[in-house]
C-alpha positions in Angstrom: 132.9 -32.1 71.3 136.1 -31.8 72.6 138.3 -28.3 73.0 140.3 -28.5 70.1 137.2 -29.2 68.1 135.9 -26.0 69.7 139.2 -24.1 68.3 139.0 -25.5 64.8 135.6 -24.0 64.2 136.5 -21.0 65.8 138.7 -20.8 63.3 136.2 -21.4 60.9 134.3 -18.5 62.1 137.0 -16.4 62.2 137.2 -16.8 58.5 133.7 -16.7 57.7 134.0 -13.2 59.6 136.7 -12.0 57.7 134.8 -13.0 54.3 131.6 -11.2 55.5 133.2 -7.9 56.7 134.8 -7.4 53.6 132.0 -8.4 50.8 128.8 -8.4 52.2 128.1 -4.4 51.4 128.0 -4.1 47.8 129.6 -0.3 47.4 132.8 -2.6 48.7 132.0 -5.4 46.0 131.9 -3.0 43.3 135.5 -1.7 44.1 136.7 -5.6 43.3 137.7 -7.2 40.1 135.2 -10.2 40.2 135.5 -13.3 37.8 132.1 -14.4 38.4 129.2 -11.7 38.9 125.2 -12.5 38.8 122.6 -10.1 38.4 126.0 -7.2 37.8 126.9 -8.2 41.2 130.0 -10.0 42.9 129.5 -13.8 43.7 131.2 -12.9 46.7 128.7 -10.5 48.0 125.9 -14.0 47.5 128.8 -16.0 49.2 128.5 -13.4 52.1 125.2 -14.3 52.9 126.2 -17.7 54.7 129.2 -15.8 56.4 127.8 -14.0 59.4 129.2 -16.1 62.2 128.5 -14.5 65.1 126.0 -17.1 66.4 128.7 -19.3 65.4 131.0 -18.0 68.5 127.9 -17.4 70.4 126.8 -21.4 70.4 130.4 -21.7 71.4 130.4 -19.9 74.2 127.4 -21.0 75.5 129.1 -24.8 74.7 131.8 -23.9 76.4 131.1 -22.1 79.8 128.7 -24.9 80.3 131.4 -27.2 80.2 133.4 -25.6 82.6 130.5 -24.7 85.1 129.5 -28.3 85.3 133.0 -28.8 86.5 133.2 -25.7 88.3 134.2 -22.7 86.7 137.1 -21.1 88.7 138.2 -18.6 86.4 135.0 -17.4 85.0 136.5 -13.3 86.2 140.1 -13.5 85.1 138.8 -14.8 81.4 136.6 -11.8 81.1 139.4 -9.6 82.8 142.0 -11.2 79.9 139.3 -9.9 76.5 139.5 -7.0 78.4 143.5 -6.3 78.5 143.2 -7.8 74.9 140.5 -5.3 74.1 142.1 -1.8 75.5 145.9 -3.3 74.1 144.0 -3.0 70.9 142.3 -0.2 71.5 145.6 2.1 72.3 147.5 0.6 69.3 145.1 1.4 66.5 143.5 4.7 68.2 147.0 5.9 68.2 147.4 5.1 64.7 143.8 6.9 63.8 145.2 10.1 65.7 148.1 10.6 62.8 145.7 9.2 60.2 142.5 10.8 61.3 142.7 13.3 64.0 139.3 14.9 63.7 138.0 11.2 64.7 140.2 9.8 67.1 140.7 10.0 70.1 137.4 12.3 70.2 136.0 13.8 73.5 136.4 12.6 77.0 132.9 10.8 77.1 133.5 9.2 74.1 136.9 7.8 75.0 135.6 6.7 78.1 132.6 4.9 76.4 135.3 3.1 74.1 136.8 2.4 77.0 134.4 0.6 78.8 133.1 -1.2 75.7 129.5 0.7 76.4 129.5 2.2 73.1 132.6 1.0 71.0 132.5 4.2 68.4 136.3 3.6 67.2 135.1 0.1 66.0 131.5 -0.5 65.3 132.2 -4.1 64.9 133.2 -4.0 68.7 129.2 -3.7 69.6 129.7 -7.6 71.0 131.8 -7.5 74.0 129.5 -5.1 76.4 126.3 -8.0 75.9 128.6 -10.8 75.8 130.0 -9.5 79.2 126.6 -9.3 80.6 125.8 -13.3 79.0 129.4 -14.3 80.5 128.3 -12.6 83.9 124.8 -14.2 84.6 125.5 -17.5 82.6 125.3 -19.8 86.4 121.9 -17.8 86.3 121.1 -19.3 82.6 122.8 -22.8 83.0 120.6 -23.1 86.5 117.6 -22.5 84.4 118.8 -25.3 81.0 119.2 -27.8 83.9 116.2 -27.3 85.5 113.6 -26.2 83.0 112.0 -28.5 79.9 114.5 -28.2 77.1 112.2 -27.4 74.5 110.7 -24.3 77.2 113.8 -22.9 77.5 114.7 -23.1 73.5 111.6 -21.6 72.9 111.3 -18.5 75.2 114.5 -17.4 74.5 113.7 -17.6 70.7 111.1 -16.0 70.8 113.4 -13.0 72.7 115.2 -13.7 70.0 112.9 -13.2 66.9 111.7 -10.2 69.1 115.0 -8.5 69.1 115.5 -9.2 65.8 112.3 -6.9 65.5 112.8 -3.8 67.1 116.5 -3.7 66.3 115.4 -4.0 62.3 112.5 -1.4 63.1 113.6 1.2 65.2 117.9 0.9 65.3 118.1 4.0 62.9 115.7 5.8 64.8 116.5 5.1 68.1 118.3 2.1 70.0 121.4 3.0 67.9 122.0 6.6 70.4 120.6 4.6 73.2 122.6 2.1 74.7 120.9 1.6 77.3 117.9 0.1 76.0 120.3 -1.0 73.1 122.2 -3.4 75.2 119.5 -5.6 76.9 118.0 -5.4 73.3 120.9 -7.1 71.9 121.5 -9.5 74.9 118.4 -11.2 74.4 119.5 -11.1 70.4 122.3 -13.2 71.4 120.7 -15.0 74.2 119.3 -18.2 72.4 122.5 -18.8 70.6 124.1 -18.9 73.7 121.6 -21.2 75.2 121.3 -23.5 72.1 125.1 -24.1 72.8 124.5 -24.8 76.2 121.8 -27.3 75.9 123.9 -29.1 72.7 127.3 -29.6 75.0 124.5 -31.0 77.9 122.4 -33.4 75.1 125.7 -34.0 73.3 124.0 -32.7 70.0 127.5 -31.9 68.5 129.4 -34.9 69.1 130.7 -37.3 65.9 128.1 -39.6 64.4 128.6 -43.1 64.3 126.7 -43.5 60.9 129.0 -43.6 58.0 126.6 -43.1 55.2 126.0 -39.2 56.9 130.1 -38.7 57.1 130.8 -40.0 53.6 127.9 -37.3 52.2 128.7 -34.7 54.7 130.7 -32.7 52.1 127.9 -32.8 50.1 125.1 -31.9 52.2 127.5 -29.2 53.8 128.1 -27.7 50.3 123.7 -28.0 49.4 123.2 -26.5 52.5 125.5 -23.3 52.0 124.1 -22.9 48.7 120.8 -22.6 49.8 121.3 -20.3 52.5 123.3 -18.1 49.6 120.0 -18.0 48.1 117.9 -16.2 50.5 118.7 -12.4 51.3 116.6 -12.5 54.8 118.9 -13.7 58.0 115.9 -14.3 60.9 116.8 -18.2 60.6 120.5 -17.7 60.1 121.3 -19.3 63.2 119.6 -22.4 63.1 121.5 -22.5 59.5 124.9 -22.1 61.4 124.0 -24.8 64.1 123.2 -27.0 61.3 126.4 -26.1 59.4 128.4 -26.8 63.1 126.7 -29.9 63.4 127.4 -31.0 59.9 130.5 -29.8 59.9 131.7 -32.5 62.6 130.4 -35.1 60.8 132.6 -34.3 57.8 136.5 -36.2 57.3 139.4 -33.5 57.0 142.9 -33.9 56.3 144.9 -33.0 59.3 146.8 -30.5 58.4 143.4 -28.6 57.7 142.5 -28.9 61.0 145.8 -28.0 62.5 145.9 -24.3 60.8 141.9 -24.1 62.0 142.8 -24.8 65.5 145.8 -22.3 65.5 143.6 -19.7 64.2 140.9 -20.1 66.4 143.6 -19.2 68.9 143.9 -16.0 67.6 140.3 -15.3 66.7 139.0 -13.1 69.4 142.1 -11.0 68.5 141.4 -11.0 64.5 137.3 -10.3 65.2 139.0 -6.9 67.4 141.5 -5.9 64.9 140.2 -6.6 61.3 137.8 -4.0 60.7 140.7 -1.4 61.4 142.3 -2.6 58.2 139.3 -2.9 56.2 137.4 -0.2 57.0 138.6 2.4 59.3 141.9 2.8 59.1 143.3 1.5 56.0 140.1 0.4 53.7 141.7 1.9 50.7 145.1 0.1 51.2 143.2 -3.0 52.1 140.9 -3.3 48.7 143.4 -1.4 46.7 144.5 -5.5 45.7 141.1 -5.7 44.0 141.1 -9.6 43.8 138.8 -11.1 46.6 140.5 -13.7 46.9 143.5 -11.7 47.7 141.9 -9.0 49.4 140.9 -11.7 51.4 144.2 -13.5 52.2 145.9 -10.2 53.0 142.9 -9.2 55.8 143.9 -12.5 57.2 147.7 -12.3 56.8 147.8 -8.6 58.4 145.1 -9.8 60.9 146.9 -12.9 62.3 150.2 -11.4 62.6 148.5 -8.3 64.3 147.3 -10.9 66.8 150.6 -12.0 67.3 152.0 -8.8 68.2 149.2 -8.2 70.6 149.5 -11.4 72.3 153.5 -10.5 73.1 152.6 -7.3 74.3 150.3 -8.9 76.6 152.6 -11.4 77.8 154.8 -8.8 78.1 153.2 -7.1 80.7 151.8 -10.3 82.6 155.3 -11.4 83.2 156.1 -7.4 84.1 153.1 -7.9 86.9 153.6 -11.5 87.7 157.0 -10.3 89.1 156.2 -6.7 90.6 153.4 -8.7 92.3 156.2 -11.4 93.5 158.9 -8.6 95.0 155.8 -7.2 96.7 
C-alpha cells in the first residue's frame, strides 16, 4: 500500500469521524429533520454504527511507522513534536474563543490547563483522549515492531487482542466509576485498547495484507461486498469486533475501482485529517453545537462540519508555517 493510498483512506476516516460525532447519540438525531427514520429513529444514527474510525487511523499508524522503521526512522521525535504544535495551536485558538463564549469553563484552573496542556487529561475536548496513548504507542513502537519481527504472527495478534477485548472490559465496566478520574490507570488501559490495531497494521504492511488483488472477479464485486458488509455491521448495536470490521472494510476498500477525481479530494483530506479529528468537536459540540445542528438536514449538517472543519485546518496549518519560518530563521541569525 503505497502513501497516497494511506492519505486517501485517511480521508476516509476523517469522514467516517465527522459522520459518527455528529449522529451516533440519538438526543442529537432527534434535533435533525430525517427523511428516513426506523423504529422513530434517524437512519443516520444506524449509519453511525459503521463510523467509528479510530482503529481505522490506528492500523495506519501502525502501517505506517513500520514502514519507516524498516527503513530507518529518522524523524520518529520531530513528527510527534509537529501533532504537538498542531495540538496547543488549536488548543489556544478555540480555548480563547470558549473564554468569551463560556467563561465559567474555559480556561479553568491551573491544573486543569496544564493537564490540557500536556494532553494527560484533554478536558476542553473529550474527543482529544487519543493523543496521550498514541504518544506512548508512537514512543515504544521499535519496542513493538522488534517483537512483530521476531515473534509468531498469529502469537503476537493474539496477546494483544486479548489486551484488547480486556480493555474493552474494564473500560465498559468501571469507566463511570472509576478510570474516567484516574488517568493514570486510564491511560495504559486505553494503550492496550488501541494496541492490537496498531499491531494488526504493522504486521499487514510486513505480510502485505493490504496491497491490490490481482483477481478481477473480487474488484468487479468489491462495491458490492463493501456495501453488504456495511449494512451488516449497521445491524449490530455491540462494537467489540468493530475493528476486524474496519480492517476488512480497508482491505476491501483497495480492492475496489474509483474515479480519480474521488481519490484526489480523499488524499487532500487525509492531509488535513489529524487537524479536522482536533478541531471538529468544537463546532459540533462545545462551542457552537447549536449553530452547528441549527441546519437540521444531515446531510447538511454534515457538509458544513466538514466545510468549517477543513478550512479551520487551513488556517492552522498557516499559522504553523508561520511560526516555523519565524524559527527557521531566528535559529539561522543565531
Amino acid at each position: 500500500m503505497s502513501k497516497e493510498e494511506t492519505q486517501i483512506l485517511k480521508g476516509v476516516g476523517i469522514l467516517l469521524m465527522l459522520f459518527y460525532h455528529l449522529f451516533f447519540m440519538k438526543q442529537n438525531v432527534e434535533q435533525c429533520s430525517s427523511f428516513f427514520y426506523i423504529n422513530g429513529v434517524g437512519l443516520v444514527n444506524y449509519i453511525s454504527r459503521m463510523a467509528n474510525p479510530v482503529p481505522i487511523f490506528m492500523m495506519l499508524s501502525g502501517y505506517g511507522l513500520y514502514a519507516v522503521y524498516k527503513k530507518g526512522d529518522k524523524h520518529r521525535w520531530s513528527r510527534l513534536l509537529k501533532l504537538m504544535i498542531h495540538y496547543w495551536i488549536i488548543l489556544l485558538i478555540f480555548v480563547s474563543i470558549g473564554l468569551f463564549l463560556y467563561p465559567n469553563k474555559y480556561p479553568g484552573s491551573i491544573s486543569n490547563i496544564i493537564s490540557n496542556i500536556t494532553a494527560f487529561h484533554t478536558t476542553y475536548n473529550g474527543e482529544h483522549w487519543f493523543i496521550f496513548p498514541y504518544i506512548l504507542l508512537a514512543i515504544s513502537s521499535p519496542f513493538i515492531f522488534k517483537a512483530c519481527d521476531k515473534y509468531n504472527i498469529s502469537y503476537v495478534l493474539g496477546i494483544s487482542f486479548i489486551l484488547y477485548l480486556g480493555s474493552c472490559f474494564l473500560i465498559s465496566r468501571y469507566g463511570d466509576r472509576y478510570l474516567f478520574t484516574n488517568m493514570l490507570v486510564y491511560h495504559p488501559v486505553l494503550y492496550c485498547s488501541l494496541l492490537f490495531d496498531f499491531i494488526l497494521g504493522a504486521i499487514a504492511c510486513k505480510c502485505g495484507w493490504l496491497n491490490r488483488s490481482n483477481n478481477k472477479i473480487l474488484r468487479q464485486w468489491a462495491w458490492g461486498i463493501l456495501l453488504s458488509l456495511c449494512i451488516i455491521r449497521c445491524l449490530f448495536t455491540t462494537g467489540a469486533f468493530h475493528n476486524l470490521f474496519l480492517f476488512a472494510f480497508i482491505w476491501i476498500w483497495q480492492q475496489t475501482t474509483r474515479p480519480k477525481w474521488i481519490d484526489k479530494t480523499l488524499a487532500h483530506l487525509g492531509k488535513h485529517s489529524m487537524n479536522m479529528w482536533l478541531i471538529h468537536t468544537f463546532f459540533c459540540y462545545y462551542l457552537f453545537h447549536d449553530w452547528i445542528y441549527g441546519f437540521k438536514y444531515p446531510l447538511v449538517i454534515f457538509t458544513v462540519l466538514i466545510i468549517v472543519s477543513y478550512v479551520s485546518s487551513h488556517i492552522i496549518n498557516l499559522i504553523y508555517l508561520l511560526l516555523f519560518s519565524r524559527l527557521v530563521k531566528t535559529t539561522h541569525i543565531k
